[in-house]
C-alpha positions in Angstrom: 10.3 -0.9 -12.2 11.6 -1.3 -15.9 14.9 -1.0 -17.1 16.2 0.2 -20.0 17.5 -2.3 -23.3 21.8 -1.8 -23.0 24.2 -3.1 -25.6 27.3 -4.5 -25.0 29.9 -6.6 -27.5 29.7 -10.1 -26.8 33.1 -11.3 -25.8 33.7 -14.4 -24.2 36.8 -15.1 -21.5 38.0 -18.1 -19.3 39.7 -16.5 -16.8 42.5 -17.3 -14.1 41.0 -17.5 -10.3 42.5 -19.1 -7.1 44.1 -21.8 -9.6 40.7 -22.7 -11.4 39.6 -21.7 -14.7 36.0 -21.2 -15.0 34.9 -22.0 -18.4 31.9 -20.3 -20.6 31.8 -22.5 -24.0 29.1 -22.0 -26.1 27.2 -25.4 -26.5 24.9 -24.3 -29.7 24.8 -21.9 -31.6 23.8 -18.3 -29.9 19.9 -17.8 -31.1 19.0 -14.0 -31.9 14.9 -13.3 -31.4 13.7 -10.0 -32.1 12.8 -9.8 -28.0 14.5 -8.3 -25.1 14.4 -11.5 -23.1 14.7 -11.2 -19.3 12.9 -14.2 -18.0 14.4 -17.9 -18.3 13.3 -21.5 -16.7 15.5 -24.8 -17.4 13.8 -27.7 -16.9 16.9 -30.1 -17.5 19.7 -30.0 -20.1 18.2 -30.1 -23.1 14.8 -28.3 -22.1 14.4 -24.7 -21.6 11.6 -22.3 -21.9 11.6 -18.0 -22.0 9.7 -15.1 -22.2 10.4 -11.6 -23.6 9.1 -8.4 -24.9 6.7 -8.3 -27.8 4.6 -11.1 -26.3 7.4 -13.6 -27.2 7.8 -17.2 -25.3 9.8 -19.7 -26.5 10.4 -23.9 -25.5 13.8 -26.1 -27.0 14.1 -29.7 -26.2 17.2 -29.9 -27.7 19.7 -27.5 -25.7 18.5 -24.8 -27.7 19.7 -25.6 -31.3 16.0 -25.0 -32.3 13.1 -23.1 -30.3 9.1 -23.5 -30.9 8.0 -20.0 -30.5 5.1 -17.8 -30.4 4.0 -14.2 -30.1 1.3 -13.7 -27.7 -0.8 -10.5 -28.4 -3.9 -9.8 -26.8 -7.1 -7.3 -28.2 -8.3 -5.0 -25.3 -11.8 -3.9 -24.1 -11.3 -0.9 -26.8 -10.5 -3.2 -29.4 -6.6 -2.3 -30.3 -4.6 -5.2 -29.9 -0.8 -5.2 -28.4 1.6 -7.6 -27.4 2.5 -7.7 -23.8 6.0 -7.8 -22.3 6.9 -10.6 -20.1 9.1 -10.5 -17.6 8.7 -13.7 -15.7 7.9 -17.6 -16.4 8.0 -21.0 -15.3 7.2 -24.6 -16.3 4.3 -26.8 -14.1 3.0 -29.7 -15.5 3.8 -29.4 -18.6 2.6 -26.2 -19.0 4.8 -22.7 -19.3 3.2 -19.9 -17.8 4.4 -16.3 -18.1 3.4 -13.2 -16.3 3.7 -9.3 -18.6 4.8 -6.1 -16.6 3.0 -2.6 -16.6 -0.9 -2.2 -17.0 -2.4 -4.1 -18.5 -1.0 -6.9 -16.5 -1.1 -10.6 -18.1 -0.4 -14.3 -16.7 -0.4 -16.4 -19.4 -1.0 -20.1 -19.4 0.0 -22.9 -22.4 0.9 -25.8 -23.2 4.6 -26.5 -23.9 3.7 -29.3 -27.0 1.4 -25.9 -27.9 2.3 -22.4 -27.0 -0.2 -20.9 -29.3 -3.3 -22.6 -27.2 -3.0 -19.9 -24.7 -4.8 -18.3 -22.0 -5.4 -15.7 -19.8 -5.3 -16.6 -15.7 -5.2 -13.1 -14.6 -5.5 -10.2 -15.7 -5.8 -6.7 -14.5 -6.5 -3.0 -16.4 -5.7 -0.9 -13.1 -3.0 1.5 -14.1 -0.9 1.1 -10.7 0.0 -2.5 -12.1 3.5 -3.6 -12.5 4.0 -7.2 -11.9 7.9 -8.0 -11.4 8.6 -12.0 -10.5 7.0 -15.2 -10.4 8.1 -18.6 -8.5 6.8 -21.7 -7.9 7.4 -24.2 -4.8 6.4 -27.1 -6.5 3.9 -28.4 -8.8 1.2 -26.6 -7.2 2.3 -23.7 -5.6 3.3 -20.6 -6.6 3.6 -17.1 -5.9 3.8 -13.5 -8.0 5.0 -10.1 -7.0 4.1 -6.5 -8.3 5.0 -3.4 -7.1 3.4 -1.3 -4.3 -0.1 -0.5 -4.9 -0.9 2.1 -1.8 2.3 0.9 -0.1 1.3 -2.4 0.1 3.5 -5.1 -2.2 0.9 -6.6 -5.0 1.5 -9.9 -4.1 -0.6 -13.2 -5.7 -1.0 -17.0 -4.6 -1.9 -19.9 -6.7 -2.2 -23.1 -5.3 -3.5 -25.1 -8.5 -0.9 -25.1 -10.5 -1.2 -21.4 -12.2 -4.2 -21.9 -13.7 -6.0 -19.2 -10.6 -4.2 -16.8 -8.6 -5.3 -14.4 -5.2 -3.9 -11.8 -4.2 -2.9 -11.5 -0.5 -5.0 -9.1 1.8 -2.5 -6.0 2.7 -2.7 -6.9 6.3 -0.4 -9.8 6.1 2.0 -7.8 5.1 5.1 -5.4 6.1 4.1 -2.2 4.6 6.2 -0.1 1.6 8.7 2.3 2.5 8.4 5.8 0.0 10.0 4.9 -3.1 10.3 0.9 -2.3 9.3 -1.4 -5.3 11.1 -4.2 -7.1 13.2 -4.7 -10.4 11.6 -6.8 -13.3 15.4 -7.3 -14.4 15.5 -10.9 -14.4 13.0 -12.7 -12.5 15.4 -12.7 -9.7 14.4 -10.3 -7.2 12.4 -13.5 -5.9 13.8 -16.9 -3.9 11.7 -19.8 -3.2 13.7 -22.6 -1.0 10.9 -25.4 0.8 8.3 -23.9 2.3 10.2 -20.4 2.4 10.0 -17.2 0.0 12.0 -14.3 -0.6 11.4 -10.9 -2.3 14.0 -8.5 -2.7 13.4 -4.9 -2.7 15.1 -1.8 -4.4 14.6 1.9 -5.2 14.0 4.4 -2.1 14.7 1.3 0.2 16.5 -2.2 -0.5 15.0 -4.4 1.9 14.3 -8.8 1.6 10.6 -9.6 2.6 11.0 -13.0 4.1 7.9 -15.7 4.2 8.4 -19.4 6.0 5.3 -20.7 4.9 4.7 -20.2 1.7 3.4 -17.1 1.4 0.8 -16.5 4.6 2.9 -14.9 6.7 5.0 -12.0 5.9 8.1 -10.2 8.0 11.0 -7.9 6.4 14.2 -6.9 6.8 16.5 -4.0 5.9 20.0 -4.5 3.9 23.2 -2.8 4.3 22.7 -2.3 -0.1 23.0 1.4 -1.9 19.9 2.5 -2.0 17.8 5.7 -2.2 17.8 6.6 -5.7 15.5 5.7 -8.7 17.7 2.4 -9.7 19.4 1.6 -6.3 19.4 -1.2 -4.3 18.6 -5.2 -4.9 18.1 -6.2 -8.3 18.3 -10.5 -7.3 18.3 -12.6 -4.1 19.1 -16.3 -3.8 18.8 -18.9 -1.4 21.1 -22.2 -1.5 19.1 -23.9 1.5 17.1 -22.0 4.2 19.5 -19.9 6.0 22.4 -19.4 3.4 21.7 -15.9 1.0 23.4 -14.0 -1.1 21.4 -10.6 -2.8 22.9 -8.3 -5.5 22.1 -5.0 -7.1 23.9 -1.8 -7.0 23.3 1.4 -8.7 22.3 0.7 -12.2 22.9 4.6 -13.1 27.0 3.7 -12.3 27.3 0.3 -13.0 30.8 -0.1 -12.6 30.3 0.9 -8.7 31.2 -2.1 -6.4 30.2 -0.9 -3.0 27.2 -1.6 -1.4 26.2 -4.3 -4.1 26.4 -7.2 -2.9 24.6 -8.8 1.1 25.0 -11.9 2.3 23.0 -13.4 5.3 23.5 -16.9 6.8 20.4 -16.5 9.4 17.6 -17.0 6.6 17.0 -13.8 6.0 16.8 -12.0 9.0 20.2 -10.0 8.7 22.2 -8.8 6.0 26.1 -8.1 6.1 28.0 -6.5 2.7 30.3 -8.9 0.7 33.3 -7.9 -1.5 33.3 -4.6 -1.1 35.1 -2.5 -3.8 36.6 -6.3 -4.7 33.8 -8.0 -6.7 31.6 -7.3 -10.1 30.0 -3.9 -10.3 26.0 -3.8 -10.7 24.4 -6.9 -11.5 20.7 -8.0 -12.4 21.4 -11.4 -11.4 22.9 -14.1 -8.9 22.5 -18.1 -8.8 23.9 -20.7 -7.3 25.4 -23.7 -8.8 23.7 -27.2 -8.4 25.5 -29.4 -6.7 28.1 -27.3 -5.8 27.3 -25.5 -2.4 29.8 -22.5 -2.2 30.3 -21.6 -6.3 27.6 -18.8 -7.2 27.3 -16.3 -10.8 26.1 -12.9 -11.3 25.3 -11.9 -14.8 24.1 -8.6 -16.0 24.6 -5.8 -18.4 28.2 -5.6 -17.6 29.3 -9.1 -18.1 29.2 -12.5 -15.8 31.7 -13.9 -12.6 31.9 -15.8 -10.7 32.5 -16.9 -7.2 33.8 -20.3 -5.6 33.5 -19.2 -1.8 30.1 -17.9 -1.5 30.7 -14.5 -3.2 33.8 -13.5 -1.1 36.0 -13.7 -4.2 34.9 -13.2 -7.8 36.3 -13.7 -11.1 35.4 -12.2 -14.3 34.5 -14.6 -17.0 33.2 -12.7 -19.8 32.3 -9.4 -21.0 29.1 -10.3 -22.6 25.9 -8.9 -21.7 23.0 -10.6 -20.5 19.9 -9.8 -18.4 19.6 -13.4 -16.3 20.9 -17.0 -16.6 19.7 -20.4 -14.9 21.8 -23.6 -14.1 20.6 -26.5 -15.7 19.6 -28.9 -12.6 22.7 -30.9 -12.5 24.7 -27.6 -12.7 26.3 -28.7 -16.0 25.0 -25.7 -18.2 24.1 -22.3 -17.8 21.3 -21.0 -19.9 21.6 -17.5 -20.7 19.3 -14.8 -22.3 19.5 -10.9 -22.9 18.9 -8.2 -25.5 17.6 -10.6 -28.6 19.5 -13.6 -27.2 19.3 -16.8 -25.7 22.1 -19.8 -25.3 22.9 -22.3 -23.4 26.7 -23.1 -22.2 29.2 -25.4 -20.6 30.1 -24.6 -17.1 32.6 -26.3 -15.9 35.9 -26.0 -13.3 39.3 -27.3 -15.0 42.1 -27.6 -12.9 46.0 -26.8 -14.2 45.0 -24.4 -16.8 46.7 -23.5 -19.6 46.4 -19.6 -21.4 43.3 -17.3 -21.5 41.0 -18.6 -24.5 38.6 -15.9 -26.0 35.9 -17.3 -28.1 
């Protein structure tokens, strides 16, 4: 499913929580691209890589205070040449690899020291395609997720790195319920944690598709999340360690709506409870958890970023400013973030005894 392009003013807040400020400082200077930019990967502090609409993809090594970029277009069997939009990526051995959205579908694979020397891995003209979310376990592994095809989830394996992908036979899997598909809102409809995946669902059903071995076997399981309309339901999942989950959505048609938004399971998967009900952020495309910092999680979307330092019981709003998707740097120092024509990267930090609000 595709989302529309929202505008919002950028404001940014520290707030006042529990005795803790939470702090969003801008690290270098915000970057505009001419891009609606809904996919992110951070490779460390400095190094960050994204992908967008227009066939855009983009690699810093310097926290973002200058990007290498390309546009990746592609010439079609009737000769009329478009660029794709992507709506997921990832780095693997040195190489970013991207994956576009409706038909025709694209994954893309370059190398970061040249984004231009790219490739096709997969590709696919059939009109039902809509590819949502990419992951990878490690180095080798990886999976990719599109929407139902004959109510079966369009679900892909590679196990070399990116550079080939299968698709998995529709018997493995838990079948579609009517109007069940996924959200390409940030790449987060998708967890990977060890051996261990999970998909989140939204639309006529909002339900988390749950593999423990990397992607052979398949079993689902229904949430407690709005759902039943066009734009209901889970937008992002993430797991923390095997059995500890948090998922968020909503109802993207009343996005200031905080009931039935936000699940939290602490049995892997298997059974979902609601979290802060009419108490936390309204509909959200995204949720992460900090590194190194096992009960403190964000959501970020359309309607600004919070944040939570008991495993999403509590939030606090940090910042009106809209964005599609974030990513912790690994040592949970920054927070990348990207939306409508923007990417930045940062500070995140807690600072105790704080003083006034700051806005930026």
């Amino acid at each position: 499913m595709q989302l529309n392009t929202i505008h919002r003013k950028h404001i940014f807040l520290i707030s006042l929580s529990l005795g803790i400020i939470t702090s969003l400082i801008a690290q270098t200077p915000q970057t505009s691209f001419l891009s609606s930019i809904r996919a992110l990967h951070s490779i460390d502090s400095e190094r960050a890589v994204f992908a967008g609409s227009g066939g855009l993809v983009g690699y810093t090594e310097d926290g973002g205070m200058t990007w290498d970029t390309t546009r990746f277009s592609v010439t079609t069997f009737n000769d009329s040449t478009f660029n794709p939009s992507f709506r997921s990526c990832a780095v693997v051995e040195g190489y970013l690899i991207a994956v576009s959205i409706a038909s025709p579908g694209f994954i893309i694979r370059a190398p970061l020291n040249d984004l231009s020397n790219t490739e096709i891995v997969l590709e696919s003209y059939d009109p039902s395609t809509f590819w949502d979310l990419m992951k990878f376990w490690d180095e080798n592994e990886g999976i990719m997720m599109g929407d139902p095809i004959d109510n079966c989830l369009s679900i892909y394996l590679t196990r070399d790195g990116g550079a080939s992908w299968l698709k998995v036979d529709c018997s493995t899997l838990p079948p579609t319920l009517k109007g069940e598909a996924a959200f390409a809102a940030s790449n987060g409809n998708i967890s990977v944690y060890q051996d261990h995946a999970w998909i989140a669902t939204g639309g006529g059903a909002s339900r988390i598709f749950h593999s423990p071995d990397r992607g052979r076997t398949w079993k689902v399981a229904s949430t407690p999340l709005i759902q039943g309309g066009d734009m209901t339901g889970a937008f992002a999942v993430d797991f923390k360690n095997s059995e500890t989950g948090i998922a968020i959505g909503g109802n993207w048609e009343n996005p200031s709506s905080n009931i039935g938004n936000i699940a939290f399971s602490s049995d892997g998967g298997l059974t979902w409870t609601l979290r802060s009900e009419n108490d936390g952020p309204g509909y959200r495309s995204c949720v992460i958890w900090r590194p190194d910092h096992p009960e403190e999680c964000v959501a970020i979307g359309s309607q600004g970023i919070d944040s939570s330092l008991d495993s999403g019981l509590k939030w606090t709003h940090i910042s009106d400013d809209a964005y599609y998707t974030g990513r912790f740097s690994p040592d949970g120092n920054y927070l990348w973030l990207a939306g409508n024509n923007v990417v930045k990267r940062s500070v995140w930090s807690n600072v105790q005894n704080p003083q006034n609000s700051i806005e930026k």
